[in-house]
MDAnalysis code that builds the backbone (N, CA, C; Angstrom):
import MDAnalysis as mda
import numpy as np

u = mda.Universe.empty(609, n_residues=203, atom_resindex=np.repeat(np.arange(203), 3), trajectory=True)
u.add_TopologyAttr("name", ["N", "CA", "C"] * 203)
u.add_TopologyAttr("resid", np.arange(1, 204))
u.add_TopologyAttr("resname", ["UNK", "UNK", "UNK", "UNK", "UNK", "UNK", "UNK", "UNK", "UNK", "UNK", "UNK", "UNK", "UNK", "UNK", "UNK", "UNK", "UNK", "UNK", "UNK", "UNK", "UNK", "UNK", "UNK", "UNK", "UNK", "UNK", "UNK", "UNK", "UNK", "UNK", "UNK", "UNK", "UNK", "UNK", "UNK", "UNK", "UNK", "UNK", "UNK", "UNK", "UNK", "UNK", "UNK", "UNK", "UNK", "UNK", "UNK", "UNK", "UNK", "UNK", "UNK", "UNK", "UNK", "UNK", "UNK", "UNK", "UNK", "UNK", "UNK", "UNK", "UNK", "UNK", "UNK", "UNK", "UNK", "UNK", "UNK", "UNK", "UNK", "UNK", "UNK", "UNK", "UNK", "UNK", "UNK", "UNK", "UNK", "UNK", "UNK", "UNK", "UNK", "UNK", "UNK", "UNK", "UNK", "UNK", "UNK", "UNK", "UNK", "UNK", "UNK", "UNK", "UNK", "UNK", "UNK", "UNK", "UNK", "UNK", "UNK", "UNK", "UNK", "UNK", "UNK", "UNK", "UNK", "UNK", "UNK", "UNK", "UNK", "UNK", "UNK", "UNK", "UNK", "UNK", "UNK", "UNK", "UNK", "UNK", "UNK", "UNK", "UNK", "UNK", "UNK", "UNK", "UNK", "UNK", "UNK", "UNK", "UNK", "UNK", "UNK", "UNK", "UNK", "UNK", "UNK", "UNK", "UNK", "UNK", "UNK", "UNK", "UNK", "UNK", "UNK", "UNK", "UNK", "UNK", "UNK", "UNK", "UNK", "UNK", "UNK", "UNK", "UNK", "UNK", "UNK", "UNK", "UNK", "UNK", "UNK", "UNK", "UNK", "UNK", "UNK", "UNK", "UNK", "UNK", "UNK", "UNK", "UNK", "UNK", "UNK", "UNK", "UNK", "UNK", "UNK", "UNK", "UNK", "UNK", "UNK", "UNK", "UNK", "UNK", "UNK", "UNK", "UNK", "UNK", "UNK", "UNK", "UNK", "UNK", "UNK", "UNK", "UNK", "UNK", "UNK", "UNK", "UNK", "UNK", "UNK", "UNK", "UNK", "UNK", "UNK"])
u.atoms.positions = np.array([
    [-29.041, 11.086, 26.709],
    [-29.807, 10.212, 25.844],
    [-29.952, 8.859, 26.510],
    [-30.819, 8.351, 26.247],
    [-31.322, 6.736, 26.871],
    [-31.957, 6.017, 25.973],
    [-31.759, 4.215, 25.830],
    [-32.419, 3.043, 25.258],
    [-32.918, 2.815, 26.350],
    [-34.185, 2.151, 25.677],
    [-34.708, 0.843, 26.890],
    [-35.350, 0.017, 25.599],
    [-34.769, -1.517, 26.491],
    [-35.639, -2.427, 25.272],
    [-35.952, -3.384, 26.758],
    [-37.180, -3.485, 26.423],
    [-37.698, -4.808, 27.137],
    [-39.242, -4.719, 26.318],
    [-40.149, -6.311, 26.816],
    [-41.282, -6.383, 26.335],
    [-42.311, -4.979, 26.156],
    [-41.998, -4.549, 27.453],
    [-42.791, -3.067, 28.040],
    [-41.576, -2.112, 28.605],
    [-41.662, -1.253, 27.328],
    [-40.481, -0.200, 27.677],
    [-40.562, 0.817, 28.648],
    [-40.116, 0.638, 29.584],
    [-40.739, 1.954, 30.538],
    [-39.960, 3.482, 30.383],
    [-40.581, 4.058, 30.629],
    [-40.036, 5.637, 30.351],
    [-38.717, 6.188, 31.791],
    [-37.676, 6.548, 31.194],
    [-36.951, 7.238, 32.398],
    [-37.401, 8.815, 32.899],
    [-38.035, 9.715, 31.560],
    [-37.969, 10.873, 31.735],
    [-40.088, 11.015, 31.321],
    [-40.515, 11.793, 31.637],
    [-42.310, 12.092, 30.937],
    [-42.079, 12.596, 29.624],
    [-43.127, 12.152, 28.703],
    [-42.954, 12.254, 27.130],
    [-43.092, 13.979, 27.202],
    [-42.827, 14.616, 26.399],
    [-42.586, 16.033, 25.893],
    [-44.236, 16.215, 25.768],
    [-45.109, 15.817, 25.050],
    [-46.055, 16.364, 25.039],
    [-47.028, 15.304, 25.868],
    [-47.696, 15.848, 26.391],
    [-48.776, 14.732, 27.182],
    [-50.640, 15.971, 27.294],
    [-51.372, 15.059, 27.314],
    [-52.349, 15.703, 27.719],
    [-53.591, 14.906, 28.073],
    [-54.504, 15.678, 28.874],
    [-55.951, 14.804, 29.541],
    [-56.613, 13.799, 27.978],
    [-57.465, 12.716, 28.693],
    [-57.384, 12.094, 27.392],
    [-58.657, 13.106, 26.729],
    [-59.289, 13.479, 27.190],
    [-60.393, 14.518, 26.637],
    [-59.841, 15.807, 26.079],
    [-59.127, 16.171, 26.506],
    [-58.149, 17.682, 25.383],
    [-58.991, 17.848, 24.114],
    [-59.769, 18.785, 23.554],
    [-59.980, 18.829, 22.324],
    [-61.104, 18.187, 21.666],
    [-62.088, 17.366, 22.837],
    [-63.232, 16.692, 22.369],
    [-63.910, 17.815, 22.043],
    [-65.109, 16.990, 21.799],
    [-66.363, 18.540, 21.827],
    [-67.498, 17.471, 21.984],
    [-68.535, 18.203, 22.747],
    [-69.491, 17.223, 23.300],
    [-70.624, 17.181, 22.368],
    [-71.115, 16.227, 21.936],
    [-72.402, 15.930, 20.881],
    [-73.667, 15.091, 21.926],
    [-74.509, 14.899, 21.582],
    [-76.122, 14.119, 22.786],
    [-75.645, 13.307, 22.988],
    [-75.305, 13.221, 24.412],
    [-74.998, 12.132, 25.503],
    [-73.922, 11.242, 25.118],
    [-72.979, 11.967, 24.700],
    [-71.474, 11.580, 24.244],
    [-70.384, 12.912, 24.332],
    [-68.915, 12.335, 23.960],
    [-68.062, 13.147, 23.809],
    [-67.144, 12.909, 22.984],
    [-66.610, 13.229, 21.718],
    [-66.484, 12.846, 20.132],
    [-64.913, 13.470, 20.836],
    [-64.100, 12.432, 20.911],
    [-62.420, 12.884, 20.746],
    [-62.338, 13.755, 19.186],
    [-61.133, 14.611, 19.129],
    [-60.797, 15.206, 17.711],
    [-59.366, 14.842, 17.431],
    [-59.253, 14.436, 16.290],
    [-57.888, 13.767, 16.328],
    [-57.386, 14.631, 14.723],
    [-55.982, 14.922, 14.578],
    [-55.312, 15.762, 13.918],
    [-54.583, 15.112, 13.358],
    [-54.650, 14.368, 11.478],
    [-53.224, 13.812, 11.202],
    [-52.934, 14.721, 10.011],
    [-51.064, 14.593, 10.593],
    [-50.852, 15.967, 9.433],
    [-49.804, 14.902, 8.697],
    [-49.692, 15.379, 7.384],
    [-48.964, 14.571, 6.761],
    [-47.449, 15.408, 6.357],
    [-46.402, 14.985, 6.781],
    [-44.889, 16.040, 6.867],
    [-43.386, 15.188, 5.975],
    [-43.024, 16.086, 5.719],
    [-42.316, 15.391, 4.797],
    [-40.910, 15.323, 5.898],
    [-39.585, 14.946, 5.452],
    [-38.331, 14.514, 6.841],
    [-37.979, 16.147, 7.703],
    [-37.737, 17.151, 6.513],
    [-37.989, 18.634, 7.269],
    [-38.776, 18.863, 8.353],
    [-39.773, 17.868, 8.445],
    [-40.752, 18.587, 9.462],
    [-40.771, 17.935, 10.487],
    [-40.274, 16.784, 10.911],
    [-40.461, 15.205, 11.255],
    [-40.119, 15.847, 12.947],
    [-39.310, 17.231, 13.259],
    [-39.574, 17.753, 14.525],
    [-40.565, 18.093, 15.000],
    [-41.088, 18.285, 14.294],
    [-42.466, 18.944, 14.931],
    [-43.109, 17.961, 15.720],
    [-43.127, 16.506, 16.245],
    [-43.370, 15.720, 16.609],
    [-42.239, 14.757, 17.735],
    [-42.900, 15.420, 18.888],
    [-41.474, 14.494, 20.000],
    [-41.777, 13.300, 20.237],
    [-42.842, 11.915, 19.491],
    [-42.548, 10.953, 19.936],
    [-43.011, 10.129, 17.975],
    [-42.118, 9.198, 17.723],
    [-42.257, 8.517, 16.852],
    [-42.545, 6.776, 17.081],
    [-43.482, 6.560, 15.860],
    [-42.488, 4.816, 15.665],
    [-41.863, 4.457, 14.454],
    [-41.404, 3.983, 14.509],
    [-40.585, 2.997, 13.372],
    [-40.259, 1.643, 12.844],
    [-39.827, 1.261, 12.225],
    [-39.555, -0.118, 12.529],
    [-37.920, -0.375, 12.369],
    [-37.453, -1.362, 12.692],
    [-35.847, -1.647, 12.616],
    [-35.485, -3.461, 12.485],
    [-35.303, -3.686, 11.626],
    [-34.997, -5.302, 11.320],
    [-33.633, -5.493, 12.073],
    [-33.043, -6.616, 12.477],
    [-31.718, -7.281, 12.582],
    [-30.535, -5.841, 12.223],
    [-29.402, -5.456, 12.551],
    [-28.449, -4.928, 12.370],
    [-27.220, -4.631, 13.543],
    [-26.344, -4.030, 13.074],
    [-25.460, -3.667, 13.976],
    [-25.540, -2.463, 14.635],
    [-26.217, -1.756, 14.153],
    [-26.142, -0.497, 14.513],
    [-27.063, -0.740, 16.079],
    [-26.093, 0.533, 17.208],
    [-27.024, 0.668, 18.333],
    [-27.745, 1.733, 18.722],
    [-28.522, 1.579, 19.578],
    [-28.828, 2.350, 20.083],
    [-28.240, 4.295, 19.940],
    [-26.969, 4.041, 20.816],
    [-26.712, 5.549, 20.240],
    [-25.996, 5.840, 19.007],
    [-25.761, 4.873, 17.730],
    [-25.499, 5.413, 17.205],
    [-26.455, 5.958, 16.457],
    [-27.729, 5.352, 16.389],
    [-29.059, 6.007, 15.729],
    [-29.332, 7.200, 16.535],
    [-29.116, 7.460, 18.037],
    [-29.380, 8.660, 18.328],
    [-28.524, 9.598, 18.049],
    [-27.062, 9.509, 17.654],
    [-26.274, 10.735, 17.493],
    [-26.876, 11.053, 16.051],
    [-27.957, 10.585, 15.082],
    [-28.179, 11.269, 14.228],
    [-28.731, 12.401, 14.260],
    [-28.619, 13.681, 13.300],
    [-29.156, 14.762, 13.485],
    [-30.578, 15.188, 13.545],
    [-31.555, 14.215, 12.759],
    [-32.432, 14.799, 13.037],
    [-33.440, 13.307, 13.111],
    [-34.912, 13.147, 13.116],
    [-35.739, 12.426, 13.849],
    [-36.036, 11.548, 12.602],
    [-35.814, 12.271, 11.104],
    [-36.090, 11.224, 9.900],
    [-35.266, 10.384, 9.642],
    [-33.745, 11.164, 9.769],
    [-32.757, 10.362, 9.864],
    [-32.497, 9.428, 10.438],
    [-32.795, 9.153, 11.428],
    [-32.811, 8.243, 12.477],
    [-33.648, 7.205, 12.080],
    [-34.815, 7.592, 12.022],
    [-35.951, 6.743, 11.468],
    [-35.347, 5.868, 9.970],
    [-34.837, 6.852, 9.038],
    [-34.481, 6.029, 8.148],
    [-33.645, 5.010, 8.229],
    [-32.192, 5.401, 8.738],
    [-31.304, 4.537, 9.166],
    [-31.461, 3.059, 10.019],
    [-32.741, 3.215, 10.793],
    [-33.017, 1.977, 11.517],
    [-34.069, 1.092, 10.500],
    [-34.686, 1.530, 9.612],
    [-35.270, 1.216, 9.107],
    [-34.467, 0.544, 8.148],
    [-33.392, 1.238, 7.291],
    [-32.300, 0.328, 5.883],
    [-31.401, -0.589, 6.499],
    [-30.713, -0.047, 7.593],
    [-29.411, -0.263, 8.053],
    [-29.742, -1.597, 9.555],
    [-31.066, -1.360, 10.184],
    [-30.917, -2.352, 11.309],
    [-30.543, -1.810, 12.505],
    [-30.891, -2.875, 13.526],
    [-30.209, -2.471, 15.480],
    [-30.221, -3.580, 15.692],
    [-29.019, -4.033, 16.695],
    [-28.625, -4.546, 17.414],
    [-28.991, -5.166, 18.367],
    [-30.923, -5.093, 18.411],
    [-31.830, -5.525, 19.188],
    [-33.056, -6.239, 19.013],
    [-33.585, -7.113, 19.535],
    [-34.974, -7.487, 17.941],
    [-35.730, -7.608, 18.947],
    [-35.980, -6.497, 20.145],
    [-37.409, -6.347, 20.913],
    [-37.599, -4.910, 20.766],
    [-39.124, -4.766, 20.842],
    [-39.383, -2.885, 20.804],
    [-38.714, -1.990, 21.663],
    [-37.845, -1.155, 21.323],
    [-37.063, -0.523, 22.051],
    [-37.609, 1.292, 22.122],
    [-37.482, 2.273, 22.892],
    [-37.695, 3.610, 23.107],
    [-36.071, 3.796, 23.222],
    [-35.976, 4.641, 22.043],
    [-34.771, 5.541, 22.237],
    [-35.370, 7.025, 22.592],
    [-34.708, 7.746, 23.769],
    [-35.102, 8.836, 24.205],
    [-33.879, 10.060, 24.383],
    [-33.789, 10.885, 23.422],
    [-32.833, 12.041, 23.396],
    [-33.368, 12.936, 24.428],
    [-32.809, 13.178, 25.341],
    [-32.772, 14.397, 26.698],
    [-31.387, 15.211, 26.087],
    [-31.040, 15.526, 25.058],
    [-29.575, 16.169, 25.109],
    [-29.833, 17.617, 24.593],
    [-31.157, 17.934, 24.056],
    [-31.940, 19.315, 23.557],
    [-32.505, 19.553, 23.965],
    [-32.912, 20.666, 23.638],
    [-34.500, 21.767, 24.192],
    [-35.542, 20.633, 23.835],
    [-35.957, 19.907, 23.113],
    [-37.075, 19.251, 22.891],
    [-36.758, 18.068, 23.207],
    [-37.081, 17.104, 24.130],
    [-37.370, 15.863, 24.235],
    [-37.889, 15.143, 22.821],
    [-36.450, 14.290, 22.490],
    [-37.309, 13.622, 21.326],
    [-37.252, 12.038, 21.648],
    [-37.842, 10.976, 21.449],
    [-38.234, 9.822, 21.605],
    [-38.372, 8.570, 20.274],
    [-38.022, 8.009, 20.286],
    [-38.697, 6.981, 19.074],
    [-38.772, 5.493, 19.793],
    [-40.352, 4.820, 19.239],
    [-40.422, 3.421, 19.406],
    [-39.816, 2.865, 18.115],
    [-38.948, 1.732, 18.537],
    [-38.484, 0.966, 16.932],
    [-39.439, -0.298, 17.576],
    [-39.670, -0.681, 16.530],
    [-40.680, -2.264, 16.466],
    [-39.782, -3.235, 15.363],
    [-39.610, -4.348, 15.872],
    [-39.529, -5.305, 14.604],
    [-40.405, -5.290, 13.916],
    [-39.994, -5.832, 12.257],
    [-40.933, -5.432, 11.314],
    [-41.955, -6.967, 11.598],
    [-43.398, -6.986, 11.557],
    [-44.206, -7.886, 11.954],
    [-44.015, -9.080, 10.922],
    [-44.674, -9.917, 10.943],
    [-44.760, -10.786, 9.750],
    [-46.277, -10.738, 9.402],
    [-46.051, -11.361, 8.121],
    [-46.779, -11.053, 7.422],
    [-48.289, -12.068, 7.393],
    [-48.133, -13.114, 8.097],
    [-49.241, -13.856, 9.013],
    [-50.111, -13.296, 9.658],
    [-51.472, -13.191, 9.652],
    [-52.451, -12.227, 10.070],
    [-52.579, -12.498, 11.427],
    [-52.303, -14.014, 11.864],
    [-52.365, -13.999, 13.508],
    [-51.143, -13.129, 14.773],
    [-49.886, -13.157, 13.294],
    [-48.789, -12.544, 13.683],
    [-48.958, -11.564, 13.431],
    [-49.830, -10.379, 13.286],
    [-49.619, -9.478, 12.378],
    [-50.747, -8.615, 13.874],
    [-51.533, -9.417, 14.552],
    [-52.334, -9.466, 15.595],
    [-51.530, -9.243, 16.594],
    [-50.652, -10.101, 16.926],
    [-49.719, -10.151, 18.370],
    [-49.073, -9.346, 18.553],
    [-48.625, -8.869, 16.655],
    [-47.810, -7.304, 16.824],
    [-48.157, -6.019, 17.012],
    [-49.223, -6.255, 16.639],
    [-50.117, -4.667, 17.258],
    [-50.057, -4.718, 18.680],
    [-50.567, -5.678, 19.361],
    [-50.670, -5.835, 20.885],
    [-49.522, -5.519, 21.958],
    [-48.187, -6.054, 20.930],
    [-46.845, -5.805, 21.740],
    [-46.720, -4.189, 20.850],
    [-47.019, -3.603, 19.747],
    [-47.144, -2.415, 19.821],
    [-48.102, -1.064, 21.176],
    [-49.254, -1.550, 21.319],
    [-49.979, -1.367, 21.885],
    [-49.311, -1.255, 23.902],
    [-48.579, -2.254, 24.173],
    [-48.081, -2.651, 25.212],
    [-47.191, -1.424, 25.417],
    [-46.287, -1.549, 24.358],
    [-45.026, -0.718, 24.178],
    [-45.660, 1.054, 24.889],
    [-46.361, 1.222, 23.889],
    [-46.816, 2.233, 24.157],
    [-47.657, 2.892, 25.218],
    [-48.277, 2.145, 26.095],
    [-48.822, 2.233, 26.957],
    [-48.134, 3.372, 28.298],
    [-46.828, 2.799, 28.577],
    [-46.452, 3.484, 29.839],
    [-46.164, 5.430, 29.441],
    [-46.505, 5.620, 28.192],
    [-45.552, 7.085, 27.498],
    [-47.084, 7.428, 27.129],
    [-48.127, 6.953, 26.857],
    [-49.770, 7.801, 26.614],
    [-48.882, 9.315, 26.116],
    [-48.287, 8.694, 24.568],
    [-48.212, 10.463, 23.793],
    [-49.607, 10.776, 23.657],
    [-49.697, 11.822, 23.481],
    [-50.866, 12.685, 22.997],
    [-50.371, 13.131, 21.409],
    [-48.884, 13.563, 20.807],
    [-48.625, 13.343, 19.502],
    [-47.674, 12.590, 19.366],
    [-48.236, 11.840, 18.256],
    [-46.952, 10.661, 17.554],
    [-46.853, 10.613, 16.215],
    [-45.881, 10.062, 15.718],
    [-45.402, 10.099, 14.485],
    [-45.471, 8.634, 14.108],
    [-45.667, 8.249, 12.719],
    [-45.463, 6.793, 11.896],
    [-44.548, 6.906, 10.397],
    [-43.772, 5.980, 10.832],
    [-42.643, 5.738, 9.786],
    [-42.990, 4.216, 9.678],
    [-43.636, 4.191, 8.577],
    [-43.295, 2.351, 8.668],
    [-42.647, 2.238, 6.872],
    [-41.437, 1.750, 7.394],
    [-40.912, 1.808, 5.954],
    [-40.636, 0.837, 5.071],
    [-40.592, 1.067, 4.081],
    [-40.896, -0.111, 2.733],
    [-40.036, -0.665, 2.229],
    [-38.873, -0.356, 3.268],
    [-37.565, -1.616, 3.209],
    [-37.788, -2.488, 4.097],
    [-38.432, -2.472, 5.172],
    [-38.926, -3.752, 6.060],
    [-39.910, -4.734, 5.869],
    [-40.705, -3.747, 4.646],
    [-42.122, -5.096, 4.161],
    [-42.523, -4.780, 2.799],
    [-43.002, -5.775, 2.517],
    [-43.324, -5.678, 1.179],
    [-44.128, -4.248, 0.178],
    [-43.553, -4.343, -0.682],
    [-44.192, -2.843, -1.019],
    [-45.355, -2.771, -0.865],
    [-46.353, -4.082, -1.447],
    [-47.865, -3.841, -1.283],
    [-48.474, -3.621, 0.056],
    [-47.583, -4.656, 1.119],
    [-48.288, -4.183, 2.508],
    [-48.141, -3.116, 3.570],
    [-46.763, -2.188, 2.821],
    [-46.658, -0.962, 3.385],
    [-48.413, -0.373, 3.943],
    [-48.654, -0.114, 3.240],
    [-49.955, 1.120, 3.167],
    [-51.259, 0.186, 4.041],
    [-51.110, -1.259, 3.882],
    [-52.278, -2.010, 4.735],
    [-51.608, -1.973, 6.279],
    [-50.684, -2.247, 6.500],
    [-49.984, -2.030, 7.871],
    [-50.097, -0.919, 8.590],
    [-49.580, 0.393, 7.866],
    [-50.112, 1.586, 8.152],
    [-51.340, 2.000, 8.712],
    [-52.310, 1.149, 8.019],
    [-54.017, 1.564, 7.943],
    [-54.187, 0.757, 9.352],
    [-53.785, -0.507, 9.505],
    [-53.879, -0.739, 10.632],
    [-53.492, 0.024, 12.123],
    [-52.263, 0.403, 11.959],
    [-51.614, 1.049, 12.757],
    [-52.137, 2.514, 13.337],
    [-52.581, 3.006, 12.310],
    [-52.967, 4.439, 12.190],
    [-54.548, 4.050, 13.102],
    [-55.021, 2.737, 13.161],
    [-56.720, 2.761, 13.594],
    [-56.166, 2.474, 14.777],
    [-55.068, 1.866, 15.401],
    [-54.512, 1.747, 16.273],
    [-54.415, 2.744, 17.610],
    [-53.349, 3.706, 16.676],
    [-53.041, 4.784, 17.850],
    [-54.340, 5.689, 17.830],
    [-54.999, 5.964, 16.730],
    [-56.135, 6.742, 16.721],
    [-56.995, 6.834, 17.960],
    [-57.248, 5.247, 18.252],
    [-58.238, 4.538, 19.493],
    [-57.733, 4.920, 20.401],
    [-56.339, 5.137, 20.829],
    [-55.454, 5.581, 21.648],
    [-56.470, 6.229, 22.599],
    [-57.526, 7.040, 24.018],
    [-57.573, 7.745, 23.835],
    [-57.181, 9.150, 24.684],
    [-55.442, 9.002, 24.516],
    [-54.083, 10.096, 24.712],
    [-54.159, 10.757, 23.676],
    [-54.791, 9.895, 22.197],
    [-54.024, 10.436, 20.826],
    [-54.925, 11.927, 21.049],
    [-54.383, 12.785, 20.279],
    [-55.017, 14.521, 19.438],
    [-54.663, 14.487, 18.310],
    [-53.209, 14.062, 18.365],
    [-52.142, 14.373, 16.639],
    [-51.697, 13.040, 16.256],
    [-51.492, 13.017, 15.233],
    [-50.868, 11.867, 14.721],
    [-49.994, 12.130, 13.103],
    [-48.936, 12.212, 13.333],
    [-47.834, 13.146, 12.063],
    [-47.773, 10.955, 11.007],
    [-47.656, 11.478, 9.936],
    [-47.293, 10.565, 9.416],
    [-46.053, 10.862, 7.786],
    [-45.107, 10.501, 8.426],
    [-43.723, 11.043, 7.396],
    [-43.705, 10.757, 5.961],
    [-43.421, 11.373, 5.049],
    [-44.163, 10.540, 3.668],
    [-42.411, 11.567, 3.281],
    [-42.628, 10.787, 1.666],
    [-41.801, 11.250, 0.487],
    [-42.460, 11.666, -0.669],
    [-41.565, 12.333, -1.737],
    [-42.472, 12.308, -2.842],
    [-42.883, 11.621, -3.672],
    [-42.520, 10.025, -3.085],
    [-43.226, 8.930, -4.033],
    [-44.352, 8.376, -2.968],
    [-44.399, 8.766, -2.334],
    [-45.797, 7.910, -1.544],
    [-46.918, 8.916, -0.754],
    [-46.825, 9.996, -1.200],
    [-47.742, 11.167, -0.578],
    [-48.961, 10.648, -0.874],
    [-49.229, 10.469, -2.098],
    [-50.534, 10.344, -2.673],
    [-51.255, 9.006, -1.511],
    [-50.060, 8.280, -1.893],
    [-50.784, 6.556, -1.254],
    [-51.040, 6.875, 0.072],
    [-50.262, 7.545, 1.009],
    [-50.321, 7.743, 2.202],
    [-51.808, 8.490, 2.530],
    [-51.992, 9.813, 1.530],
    [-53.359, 10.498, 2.104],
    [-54.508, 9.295, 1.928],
    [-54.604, 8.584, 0.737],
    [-55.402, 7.645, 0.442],
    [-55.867, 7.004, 1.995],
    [-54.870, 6.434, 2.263],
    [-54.857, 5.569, 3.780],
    [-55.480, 6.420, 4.521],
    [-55.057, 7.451, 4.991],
    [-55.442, 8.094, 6.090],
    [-56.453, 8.731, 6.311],
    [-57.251, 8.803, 4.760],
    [-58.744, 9.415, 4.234],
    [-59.591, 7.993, 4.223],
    [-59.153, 6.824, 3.748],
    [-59.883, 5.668, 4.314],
    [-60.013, 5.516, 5.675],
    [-59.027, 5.708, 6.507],
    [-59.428, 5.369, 8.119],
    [-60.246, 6.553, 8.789],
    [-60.404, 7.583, 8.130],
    [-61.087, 9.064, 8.079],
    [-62.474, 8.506, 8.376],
    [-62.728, 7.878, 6.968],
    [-63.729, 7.225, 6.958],
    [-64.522, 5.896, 7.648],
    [-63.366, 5.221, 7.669],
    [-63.934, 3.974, 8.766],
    [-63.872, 4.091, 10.024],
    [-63.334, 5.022, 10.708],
    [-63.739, 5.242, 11.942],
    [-64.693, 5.473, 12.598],
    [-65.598, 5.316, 13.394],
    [-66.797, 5.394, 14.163],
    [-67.181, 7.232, 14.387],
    [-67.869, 7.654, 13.846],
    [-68.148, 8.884, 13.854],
    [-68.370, 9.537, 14.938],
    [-69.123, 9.165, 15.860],
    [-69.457, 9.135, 17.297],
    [-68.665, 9.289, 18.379],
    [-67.499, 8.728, 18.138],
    [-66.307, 8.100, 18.858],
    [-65.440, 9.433, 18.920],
    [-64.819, 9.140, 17.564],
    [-63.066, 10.317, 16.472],
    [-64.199, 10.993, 15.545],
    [-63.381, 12.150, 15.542],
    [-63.566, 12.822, 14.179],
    [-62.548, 13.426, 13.708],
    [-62.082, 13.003, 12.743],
    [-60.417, 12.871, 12.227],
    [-60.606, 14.139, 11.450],
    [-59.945, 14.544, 11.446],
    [-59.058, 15.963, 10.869],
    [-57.770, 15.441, 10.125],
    [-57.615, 15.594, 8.647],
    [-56.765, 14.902, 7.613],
    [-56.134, 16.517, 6.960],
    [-54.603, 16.759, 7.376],
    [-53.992, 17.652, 6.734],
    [-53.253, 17.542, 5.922],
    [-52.409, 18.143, 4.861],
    [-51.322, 17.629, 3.614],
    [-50.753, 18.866, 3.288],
])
């Protein structure tokens, strides 16, 4: 297992799933329309996906002790209630199984729209050297306010979408926020450039 925290996390091992950024387009007049896949999974499923993000405020907890958790929600949750020991975007990367699993933790942004800008960008950064082709979003509603859960998300989600590594994009829900979550992800369905994505919304 391995941390890395710096501005730009670089990878020790290649992400588990990777693919050409064209994988899965389909060609329309004098273009080529990426297809992008978000499935919506509850913590049971949260394997099905070897690279995540998350967020993680101030705490004690490190690095491996979030990785000796058992599974990828767990983990996610715990950094999310409980905190790390680090307050730059970090890649925790499990090599100790058959599946390469990975997570970006992000500090939770603030809530300042210029700050809220810089954090996508150092999201954006983060992610750059690992070009998943599937990722996962946990952004959880102990790090920000309940109302801006679901606007953060929407951002985020137009984010990696643009990606264009992305195909899949898993987004972890419970049974109190399923509903709100498809909402989001059927709005960015919609505001996305047709031409461009053509989003595929599962539940």
């Amino acid at each position: 297992m391995d941390a890395q925290s710096s501005p730009e996390p670089r990878p020790t091992t290649a992400p588990a799933a990777r693919s050409a950024a064209l994988d899965g387009s389909v060609e329309t007049t004098g273009s080529l329309v990426r297809q992008v896949t978000i499935y919506l999974v509850d913590a049971a499923e949260s394997s099905a996906c070897p690279f995540w993000i998350g967020l993680a405020g101030p705490g004690r907890q490190s690095a491996g002790q979030l990785l000796d958790l058992p599974s990828t929600a767990a983990l996610l949750n715990a950094a999310a209630t409980q905190g790390l020991n680090e307050a730059t975007p970090m890649v925790l990367t499990d090599t100790t199984t058959s599946h390469l699993r990975s997570v970006l933790l992000m500090p939770p942004p603030s809530l300042q729209e210029a700050a809220r800008e810089d954090w996508l960008r150092q999201l954006s950064v983060a992610l750059q050297p690992w070009h998943p082709s599937s990722l996962g979003l946990y952004l959880a509603a102990e790090q920000l306010p309940s109302h801006d859960t679901l606007d953060l998300l929407g951002m985020v989600l137009r984010k990696v979408v643009s990606q264009p590594d992305t195909t899949e994009v898993y987004l972890l829900t419970d049974s109190k926020n399923t509903h709100a979550v498809l909402n989001t992800a059927l709005k960015v369905k919609t505001d996305m450039p047709q031409d461009r994505v053509s989003l595929y919304v599962f539940h």
